[in-house]
N, C-alpha and C positions, 0 to 999 in steps of 0.2 A: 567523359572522365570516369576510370574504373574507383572504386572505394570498397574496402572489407569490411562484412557485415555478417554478423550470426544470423540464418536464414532458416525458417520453420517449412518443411514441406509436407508433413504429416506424421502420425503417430510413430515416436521412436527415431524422428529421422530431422536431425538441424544438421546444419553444416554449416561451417567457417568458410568462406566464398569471398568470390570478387563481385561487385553489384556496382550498377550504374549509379552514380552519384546525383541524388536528387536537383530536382528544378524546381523552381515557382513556377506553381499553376494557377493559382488565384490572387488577384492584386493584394489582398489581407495573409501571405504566407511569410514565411521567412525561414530562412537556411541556417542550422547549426551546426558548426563545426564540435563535435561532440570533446569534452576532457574529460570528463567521467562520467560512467552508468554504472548501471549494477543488475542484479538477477534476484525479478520478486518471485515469490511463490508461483504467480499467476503463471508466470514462464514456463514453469516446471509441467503446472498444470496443461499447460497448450502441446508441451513437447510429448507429454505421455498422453494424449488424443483427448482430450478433457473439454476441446472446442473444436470441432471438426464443422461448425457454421462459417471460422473461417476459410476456407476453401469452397467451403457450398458460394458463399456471396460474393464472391471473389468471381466464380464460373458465371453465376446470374449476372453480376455486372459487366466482365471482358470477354467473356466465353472461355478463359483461359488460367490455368494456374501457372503461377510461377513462384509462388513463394511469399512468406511475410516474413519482414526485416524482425526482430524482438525487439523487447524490451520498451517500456515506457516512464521510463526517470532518468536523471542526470542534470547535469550542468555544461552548456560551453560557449563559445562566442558565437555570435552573430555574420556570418559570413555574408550574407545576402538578403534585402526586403524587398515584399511587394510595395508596389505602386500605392497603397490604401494605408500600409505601414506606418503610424506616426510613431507610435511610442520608442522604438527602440530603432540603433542605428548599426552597422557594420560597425563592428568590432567592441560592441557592447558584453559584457558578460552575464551569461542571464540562468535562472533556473528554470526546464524544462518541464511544464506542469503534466502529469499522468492524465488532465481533460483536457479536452479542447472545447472552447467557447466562442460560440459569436457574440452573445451577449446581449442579443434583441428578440428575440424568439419568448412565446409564452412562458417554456418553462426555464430560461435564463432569467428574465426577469423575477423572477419566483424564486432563483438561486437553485435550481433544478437543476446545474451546471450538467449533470451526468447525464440528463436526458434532454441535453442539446438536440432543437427538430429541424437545424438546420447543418445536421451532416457533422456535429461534435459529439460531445462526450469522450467516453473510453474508447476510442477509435486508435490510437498510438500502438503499433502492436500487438497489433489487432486485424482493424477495416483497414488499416494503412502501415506503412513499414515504421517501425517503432527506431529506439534510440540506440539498440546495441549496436551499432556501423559510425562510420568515421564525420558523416553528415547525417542530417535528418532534416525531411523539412514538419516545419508544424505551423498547421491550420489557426489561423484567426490569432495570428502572432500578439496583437497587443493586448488580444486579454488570457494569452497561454501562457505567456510568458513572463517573468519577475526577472528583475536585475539582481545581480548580485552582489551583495554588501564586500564593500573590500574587508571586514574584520570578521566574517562569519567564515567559521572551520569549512572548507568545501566539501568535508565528507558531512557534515551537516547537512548541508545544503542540497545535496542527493536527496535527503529521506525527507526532504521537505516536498518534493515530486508526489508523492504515495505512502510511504509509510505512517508519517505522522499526520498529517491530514487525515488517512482512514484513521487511523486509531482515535485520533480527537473526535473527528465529528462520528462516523458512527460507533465509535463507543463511547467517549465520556460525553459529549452534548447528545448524542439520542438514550443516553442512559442516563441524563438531567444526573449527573454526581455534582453532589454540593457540598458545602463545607462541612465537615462533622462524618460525612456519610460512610458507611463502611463498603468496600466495593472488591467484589471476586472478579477476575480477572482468568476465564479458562485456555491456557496458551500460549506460553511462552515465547513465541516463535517473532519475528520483527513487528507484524502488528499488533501482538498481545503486547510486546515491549512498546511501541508507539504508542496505546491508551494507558501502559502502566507511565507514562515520563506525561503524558498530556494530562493525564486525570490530577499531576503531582501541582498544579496548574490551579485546580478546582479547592485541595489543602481536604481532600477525605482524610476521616481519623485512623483507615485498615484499609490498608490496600493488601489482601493475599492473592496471589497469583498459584497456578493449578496443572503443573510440565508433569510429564514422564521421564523427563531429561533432567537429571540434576545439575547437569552444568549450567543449562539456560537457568536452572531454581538459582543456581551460585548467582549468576548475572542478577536475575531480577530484582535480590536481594541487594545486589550493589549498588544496582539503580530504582530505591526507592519502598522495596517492597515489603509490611509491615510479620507478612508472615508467606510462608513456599510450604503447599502441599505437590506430594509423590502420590498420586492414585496406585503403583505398581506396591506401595509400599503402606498405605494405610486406607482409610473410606474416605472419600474425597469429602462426601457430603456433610456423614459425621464430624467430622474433623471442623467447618464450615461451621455446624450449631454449635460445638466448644468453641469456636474461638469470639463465636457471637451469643456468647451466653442463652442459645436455645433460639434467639430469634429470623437466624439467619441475614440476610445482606441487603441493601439498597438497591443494588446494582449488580446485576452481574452481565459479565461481557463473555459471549461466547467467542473467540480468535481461532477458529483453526477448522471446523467447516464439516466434524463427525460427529454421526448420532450420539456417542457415546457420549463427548462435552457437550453437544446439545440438551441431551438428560442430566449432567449436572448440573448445569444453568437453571430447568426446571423446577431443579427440586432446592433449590437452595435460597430463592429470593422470596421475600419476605410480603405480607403483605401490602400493596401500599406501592410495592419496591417496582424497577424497572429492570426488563432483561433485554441487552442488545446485544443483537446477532451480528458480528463483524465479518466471521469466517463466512468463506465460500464453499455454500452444501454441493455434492455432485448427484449426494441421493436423499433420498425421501426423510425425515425424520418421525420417532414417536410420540407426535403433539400430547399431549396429556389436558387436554383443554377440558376434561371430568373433574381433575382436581384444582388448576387452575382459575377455572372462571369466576369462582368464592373471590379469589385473591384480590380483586383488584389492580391487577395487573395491570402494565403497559410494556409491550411487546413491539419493537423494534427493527425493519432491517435496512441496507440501505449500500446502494456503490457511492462511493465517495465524490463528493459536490467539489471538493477543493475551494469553498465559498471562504473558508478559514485559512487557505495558505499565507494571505498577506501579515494578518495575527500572529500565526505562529515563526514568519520568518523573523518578525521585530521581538516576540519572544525568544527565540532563539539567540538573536544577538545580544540580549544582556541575563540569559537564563545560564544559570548554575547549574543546572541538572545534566547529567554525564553521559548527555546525549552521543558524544561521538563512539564510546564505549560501543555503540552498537554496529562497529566497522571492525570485523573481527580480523578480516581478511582481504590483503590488497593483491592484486595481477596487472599486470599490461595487458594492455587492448590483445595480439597475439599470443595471449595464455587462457583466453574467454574459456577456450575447450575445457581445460581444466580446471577453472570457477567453476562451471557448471559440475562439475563432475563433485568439486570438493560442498558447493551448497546441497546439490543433489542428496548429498550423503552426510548430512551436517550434524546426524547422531556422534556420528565418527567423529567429524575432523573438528567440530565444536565451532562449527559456523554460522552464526549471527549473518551476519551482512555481509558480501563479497565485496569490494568496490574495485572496479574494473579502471584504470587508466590507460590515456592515448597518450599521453604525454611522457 
């Protein structure tokens, strides 16, 4: 059975296709029939050659390339389980989690979720065909997958895959924000919004958030933010010690994966204070570890455990905060070409989050 799927073949080159329709290959699998995904950063990254391992391992393992499905988030029913399957049944509705877990392995036990040794982790999308296509299957189904609450928003429900997960744990729990704290936030962009709505969680006293994009500044103000600096438009840093009275922040969270917010991160957190790296660096950074290591510092980095999704889904269902805000833009499943095009280009089109439906 043929299925359409947004298919990565290398640098510059996806295409919307017809792809064989996933099977169960291992008794602990199960088949989703996808109703929503969406387009993370990481995608964009993979399309513009940003991961060219996946092909290399791909060759190492079949001798062969043919392509990787995208995408690794969403929501949809449950078409088919392995033999090994308890938790969840045909026709279940479930959230598709960004890792995959067995859940017996050293570092599962440990909540290491991403550095699954038995063939998990971030493989979705990756080491295996992800969620942009009409099924999917995912590995080690009862601990990948979450059901879906009948009263939670479904486009919630998407950014509970990746979004908010990254932003909670590696920015507000590996940057221990607590109450009271003041906390810089560098990047606007869906993760820097995912630890600005999770940190809101923890009751910091400042949360300023640090775009080049005034629109995302507009957003992040709506959802939560105590103050928006423009780097294009004043000194990020300075601006940082007035608003903390000279002493700079508890916390800051780098979200976007350039030297440039990597230096502001640096120079802005406080003795004592924490910096966590959320963004994905593609090159080297200007450690400053001469001025740094006085500080006292606690330095940060980390791919997402998703050890927190189950928290944040029951959060979700009775939190206020204006989380769905972050669905700027919806498409049908046969318009993906043009999601991509319009996230691709999100200075423009003022794109937060795309949400793709089949339905």
């Amino acid at each position: 059975m043929l299925m359409k799927a947004m298919t990565y073949y290398g640098k510059d080159d996806i295409r919307f296709e017809e792809r064989n329709k996933p099977t169960i290959l291992e008794p602990t699998d199960a088949i989703i029939r996808m109703t929503k995904t969406t387009i993370c950063g990481t995608d964009l990254g993979i399309w513009k050659g940003k991961n060219p391992e996946i092909e290399e391992v791909a060759r190492e393992k079949t001798g062969e390339w043919t392509g990787r499905i995208l995408g690794h988030e969403g929501i949809g029913i449950v078409e088919e389980v392995g033999s090994a399957v308890k938790n969840f049944k045909k026709g279940d509705q479930v959230i598709v989690s960004c890792v995959s877990r067995c859940g017996a392995c050293e570092n599962c036990q440990k909540q290491l979720y991403s550095h699954c040794r038995s063939g998990g982790g971030w493989i979705m999308g990756y080491m295996i065909d992800g969620t942009q296509a009409e099924f999917v299957r995912t590995p080690f189904a009862d601990n990948s997958l979450y059901l879906l609450p009948e009263n939670l928003n479904t486009d919630v429900a998407v950014f509970l895959s990746d979004a908010l997960p990254t932003g909670h744990e590696i920015g507000v729990q590996y940057g221990n924000v607590k109450p009271g704290d003041t906390v810089a936030i560098v990047g606007a962009g869906p993760v820097g919004m995912g630890c600005l709505l999770t940190g809101q969680l923890y009751s910091p006293s400042t949360l300023i958030v640090i775009d080049m994009d005034d629109n995302r500044l507009d957003m992040a103000k709506q959802m939560g933010a105590t103050h928006v600096i423009n780097p294009n438009k004043e000194d990020a840093v300075a601006k940082v010690f007035e608003i903390t009275n000279g002493r700079g922040v508890d916390c800051a969270m780098e979200a976007v994966g350039l030297p440039a917010t990597w230096d502001i991160c640096q120079k802005i957190v406080k003795e004592g204070g924490n910096l966590a790296n959320v963004g994905v660096h593609g090159s080297s950074v200007n450690f400053e570890l001469n001025k740094l290591w006085i500080k006292n510092l606690k330095i940060t980095t980390g791919l997402v455990n998703t050890n927190t999704t189950g928290l944040l889904l029951k959060a979700c269902e009775c939190s206020k905060l204006p989380i769905d805000k972050l669905a700027t833009h919806h498409f049908k499943f046969d318009e993906i070409e043009k999601a991509y095009d319009v996230f691709k280009h999100a200075a423009e089109t003022k794109a937060m989050k795309v949400i793709i439906d089949f339905t």
